[in-house]
C-alpha positions in Angstrom: -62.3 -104.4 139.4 -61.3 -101.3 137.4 -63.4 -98.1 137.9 -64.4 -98.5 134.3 -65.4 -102.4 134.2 -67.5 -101.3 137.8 -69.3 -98.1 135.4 -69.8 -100.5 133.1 -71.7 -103.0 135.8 -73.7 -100.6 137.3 -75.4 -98.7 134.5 -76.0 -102.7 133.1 -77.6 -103.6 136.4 -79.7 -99.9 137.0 -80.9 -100.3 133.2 -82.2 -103.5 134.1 -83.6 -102.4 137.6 -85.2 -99.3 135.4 -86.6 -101.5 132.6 -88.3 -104.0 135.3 -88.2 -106.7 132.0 -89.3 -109.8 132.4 -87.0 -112.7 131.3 -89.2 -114.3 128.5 -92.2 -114.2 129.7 -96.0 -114.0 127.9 -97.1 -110.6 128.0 -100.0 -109.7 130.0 -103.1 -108.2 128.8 -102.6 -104.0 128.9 -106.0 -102.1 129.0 -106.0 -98.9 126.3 -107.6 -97.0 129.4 -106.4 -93.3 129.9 -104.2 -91.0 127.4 -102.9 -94.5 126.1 -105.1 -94.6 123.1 -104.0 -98.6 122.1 -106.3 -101.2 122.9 -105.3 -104.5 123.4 -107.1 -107.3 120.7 -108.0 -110.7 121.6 -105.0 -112.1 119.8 -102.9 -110.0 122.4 -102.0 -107.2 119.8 -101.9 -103.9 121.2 -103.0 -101.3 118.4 -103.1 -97.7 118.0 -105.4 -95.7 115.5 -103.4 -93.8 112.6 -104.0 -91.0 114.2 -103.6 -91.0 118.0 -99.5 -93.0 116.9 -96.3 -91.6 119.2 -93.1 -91.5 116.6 -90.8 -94.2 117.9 -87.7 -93.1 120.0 -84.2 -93.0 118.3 -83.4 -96.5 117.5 -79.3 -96.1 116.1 -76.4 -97.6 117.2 -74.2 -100.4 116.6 -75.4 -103.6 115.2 -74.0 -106.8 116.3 -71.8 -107.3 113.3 -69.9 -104.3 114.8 -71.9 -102.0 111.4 -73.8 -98.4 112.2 -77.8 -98.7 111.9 -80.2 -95.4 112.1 -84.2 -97.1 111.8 -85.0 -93.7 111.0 -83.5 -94.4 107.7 -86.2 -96.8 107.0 -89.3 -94.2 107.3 -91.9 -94.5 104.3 -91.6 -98.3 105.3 -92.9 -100.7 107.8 -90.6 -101.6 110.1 -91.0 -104.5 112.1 -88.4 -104.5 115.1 -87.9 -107.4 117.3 -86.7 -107.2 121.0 -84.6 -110.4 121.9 -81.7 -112.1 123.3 -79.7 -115.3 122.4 -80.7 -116.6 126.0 -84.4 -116.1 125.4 -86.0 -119.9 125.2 -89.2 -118.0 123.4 -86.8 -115.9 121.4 -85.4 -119.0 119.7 -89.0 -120.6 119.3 -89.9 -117.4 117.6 -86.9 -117.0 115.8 -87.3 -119.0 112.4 -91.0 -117.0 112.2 -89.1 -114.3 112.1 -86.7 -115.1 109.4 -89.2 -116.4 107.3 -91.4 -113.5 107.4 -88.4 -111.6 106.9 -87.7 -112.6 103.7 -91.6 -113.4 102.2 -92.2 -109.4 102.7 -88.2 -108.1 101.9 -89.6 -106.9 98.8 -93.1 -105.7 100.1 -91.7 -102.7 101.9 -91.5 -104.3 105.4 -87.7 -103.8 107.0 -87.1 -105.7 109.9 -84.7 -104.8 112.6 -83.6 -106.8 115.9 -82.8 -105.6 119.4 -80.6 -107.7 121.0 -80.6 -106.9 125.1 -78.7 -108.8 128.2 -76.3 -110.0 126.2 -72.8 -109.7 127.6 -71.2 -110.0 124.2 -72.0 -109.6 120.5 -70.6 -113.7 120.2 -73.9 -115.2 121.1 -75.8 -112.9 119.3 -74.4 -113.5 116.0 -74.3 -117.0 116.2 -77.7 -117.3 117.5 -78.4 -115.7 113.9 -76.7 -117.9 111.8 -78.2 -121.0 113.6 -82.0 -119.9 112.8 -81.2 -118.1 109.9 -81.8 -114.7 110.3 -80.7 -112.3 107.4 -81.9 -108.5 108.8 -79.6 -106.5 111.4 -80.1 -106.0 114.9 -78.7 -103.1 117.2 -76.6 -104.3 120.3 -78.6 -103.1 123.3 -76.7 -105.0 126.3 -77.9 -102.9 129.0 -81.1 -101.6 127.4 -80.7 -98.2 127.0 -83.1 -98.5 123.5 -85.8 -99.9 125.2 -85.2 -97.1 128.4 -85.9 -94.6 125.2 -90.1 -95.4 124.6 -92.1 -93.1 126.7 -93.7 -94.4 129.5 -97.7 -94.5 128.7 -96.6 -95.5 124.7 -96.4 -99.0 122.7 -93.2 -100.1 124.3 -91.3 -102.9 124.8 -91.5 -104.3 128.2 -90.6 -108.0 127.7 -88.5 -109.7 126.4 -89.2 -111.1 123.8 -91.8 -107.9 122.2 -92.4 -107.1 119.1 -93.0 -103.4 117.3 -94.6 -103.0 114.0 -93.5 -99.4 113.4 -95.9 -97.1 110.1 -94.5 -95.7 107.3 -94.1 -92.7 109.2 -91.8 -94.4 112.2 -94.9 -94.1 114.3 -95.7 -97.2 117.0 -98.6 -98.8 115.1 -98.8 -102.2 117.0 -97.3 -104.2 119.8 -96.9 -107.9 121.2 -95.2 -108.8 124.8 -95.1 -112.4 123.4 -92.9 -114.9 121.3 -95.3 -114.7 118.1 -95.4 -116.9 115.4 -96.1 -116.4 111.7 -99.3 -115.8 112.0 -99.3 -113.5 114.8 -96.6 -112.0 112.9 -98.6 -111.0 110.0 -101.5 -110.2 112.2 -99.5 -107.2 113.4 -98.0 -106.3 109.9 -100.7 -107.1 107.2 -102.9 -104.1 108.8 -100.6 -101.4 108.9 -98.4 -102.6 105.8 -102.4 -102.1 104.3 -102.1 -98.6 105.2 -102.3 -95.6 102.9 
């Protein structure tokens, strides 16, 4: 194994050890106790007041298509971002939600934006969208530095998949550590896209 191929190994396997993810699982129930300031609905929606929001962490890179993607280009938007990976049995159930929602708000001022993590090539990824359809782009994250950049004690992602519903001001507004469907979707959307 060349030096570079065992580099790349081990900062895939200590981003991993460092995220802790779970491999699609349901998300567990996180209190809004302490400096937090979320609290987490009966729907399993973690929300955070206007006001007491942490700016998301700088979510650029590549894209699976091999194109450049800042999200901070998106600001005075909604941005929806999705955390996933082509091996994700609740990631593909959630999947055509996903796309559909996509498209119904495309016009609305809601961007959406995939993560796509543990993935050992882009290959899977891309056809993974084309089978279910989705149309938005989605940052190649293999060993999950993106995820490593949320601040502990914040709205971040910490399963795989989760689901960020980011204000017009690129502020965390909402959370779900769960595959969703459309109407969880728009549960986490609808509020903050309501927003003034």
């Amino acid at each position: 194994m060349s030096t570079r191929s065992r580099a790349v190994l081990l900062t895939a396997v200590a981003a991993a050890a460092a995220l802790t993810l779970s491999a699609c699982g349901k998300g567990g129930v996180s209190g809004g106790g302490g400096d937090t300031h979320f609290v987490t609905g009966s729907n399993g929606i973690d929300t955070v007041p206007a006001g007491k929001r942490v700016a998301a962490p700088d979510l650029s890179g590549k894209t699976i298509d091999g194109k450049t993607l800042d999200v901070a280009d998106y600001q005075g938007q909604v941005v929806v971002i999705n955390v996933w990976g082509s091996w994700c049995g609740p990631c593909r159930n959630e999947a055509q939600y996903f796309a559909k929602v996509s498209k119904q708000y495309a016009d609305k001022g809601v961007k959406f934006v995939g993560i796509n993590t543990r993935d050992t090539s882009t290959t899977p990824a891309v056809n993974f969208e084309k089978e279910h359809g989705v149309g938005y782009p989605s940052l190649y994250d293999p060993t999950g530095r993106l995820m490593l950049r949320f601040k502990k004690g914040t709205l971040n992602p910490q399963l795989v998949p989760s689901t960020l519903v980011l204000d017009r001001h690129g502020k965390v507004a909402a959370r779900a550590l769960e595959a969703l469907d459309d109407t969880g979707l728009l549960e986490m959307i609808k509020p903050v896209l309501a927003e003034k």
